[in-house]
C-alpha positions in Angstrom: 5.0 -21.8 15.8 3.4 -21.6 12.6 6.3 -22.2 9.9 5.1 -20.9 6.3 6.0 -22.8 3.2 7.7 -21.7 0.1 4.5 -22.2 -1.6 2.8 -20.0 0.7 5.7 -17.3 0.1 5.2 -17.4 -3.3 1.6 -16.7 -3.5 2.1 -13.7 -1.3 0.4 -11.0 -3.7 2.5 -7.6 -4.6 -0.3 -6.1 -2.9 0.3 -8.3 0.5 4.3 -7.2 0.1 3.5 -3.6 -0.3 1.6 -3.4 2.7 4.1 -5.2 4.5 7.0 -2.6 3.6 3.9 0.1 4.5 3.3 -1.0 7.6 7.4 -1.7 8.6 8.1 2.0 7.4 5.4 3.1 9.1 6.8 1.7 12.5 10.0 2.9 12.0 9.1 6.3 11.8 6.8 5.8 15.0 9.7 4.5 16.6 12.0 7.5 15.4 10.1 10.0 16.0 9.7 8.6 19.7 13.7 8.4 20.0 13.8 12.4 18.9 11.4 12.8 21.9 13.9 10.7 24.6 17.1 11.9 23.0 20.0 10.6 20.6 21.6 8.9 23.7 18.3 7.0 24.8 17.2 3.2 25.0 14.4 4.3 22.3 17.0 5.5 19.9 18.8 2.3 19.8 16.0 0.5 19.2 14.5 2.9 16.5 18.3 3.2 14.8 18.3 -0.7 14.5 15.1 -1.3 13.8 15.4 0.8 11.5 19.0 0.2 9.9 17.7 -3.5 9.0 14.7 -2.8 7.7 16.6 -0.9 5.1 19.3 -3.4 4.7 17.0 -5.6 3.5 15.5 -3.2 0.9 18.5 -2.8 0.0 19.4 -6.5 -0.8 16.2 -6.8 -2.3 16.7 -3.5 -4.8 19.9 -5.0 -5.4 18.6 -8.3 -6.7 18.0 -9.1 -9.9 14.9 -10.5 -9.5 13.6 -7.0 -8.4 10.6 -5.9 -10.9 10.9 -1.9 -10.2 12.5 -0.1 -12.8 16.5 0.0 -13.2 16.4 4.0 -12.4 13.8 3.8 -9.7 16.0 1.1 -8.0 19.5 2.6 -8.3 17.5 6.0 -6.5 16.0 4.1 -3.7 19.3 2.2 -3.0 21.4 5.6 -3.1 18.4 6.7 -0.5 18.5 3.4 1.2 22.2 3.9 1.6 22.2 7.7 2.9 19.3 6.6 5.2 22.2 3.7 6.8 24.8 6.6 7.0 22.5 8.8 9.1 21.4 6.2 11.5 25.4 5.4 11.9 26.1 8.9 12.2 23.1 9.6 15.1 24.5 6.0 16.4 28.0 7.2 16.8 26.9 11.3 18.6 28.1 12.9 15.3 24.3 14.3 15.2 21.6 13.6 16.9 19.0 14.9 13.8 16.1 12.6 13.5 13.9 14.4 11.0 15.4 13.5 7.8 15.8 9.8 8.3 11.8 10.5 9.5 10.5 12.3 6.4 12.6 10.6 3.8 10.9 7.1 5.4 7.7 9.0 5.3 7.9 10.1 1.4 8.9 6.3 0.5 6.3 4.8 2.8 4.2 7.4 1.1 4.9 6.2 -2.2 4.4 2.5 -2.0 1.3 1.9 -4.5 
């Protein structure tokens, strides 16, 4: 297994990080739009809540840092997003809904808006 170096992390280009958030968004939203198809209560709704709930986690630590280049504004609107995006994965998670579309087109607008 091919182990990468923190040298080879750091010369990641924004452009190669961007794409990477692009592409994880992007799979999320295949996957919950697929769980919408089997049901709230299906194998592919686990998956997609998970999948899902820690790709945001991690956006979130990473807004949260203080290393974070985005503007202060920008950030404290994509955490409060990040954060209602978490609440309605629990809430599908738990039978209080079963509503996949707005966790779906909010990931869609930010994965949209990734330049």
């Amino acid at each position: 297994m091919y182990q990468f170096s923190y040298a080879d992390i750091q010369t990641d280009s924004v452009a190669d990080a961007k794409d990477r958030e692009r592409q994880l968004l992007s799979r999320s939203i295949d996957m919950l739009t697929a769980a919408a198809a089997a049901g709230a209560e299906s194998r592919e709704a686990v998956e997609a809540l998970h999948f899902t709930a820690r790709i945001w986690a991690t956006l979130l630590e990473d807004l949260g840092s203080g290393e974070n280049a985005l503007p202060k504004e920008l950030r404290a609107n994509l955490i409060s997003i990040g954060m209602w995006v978490l609440r309605e994965a629990e809430d599908i998670r738990q039978g209080r809904t079963s509503d996949f579309q707005g966790i779906i087109e909010i990931s869609q607008i930010i994965r949209d808006g990734i330049q």
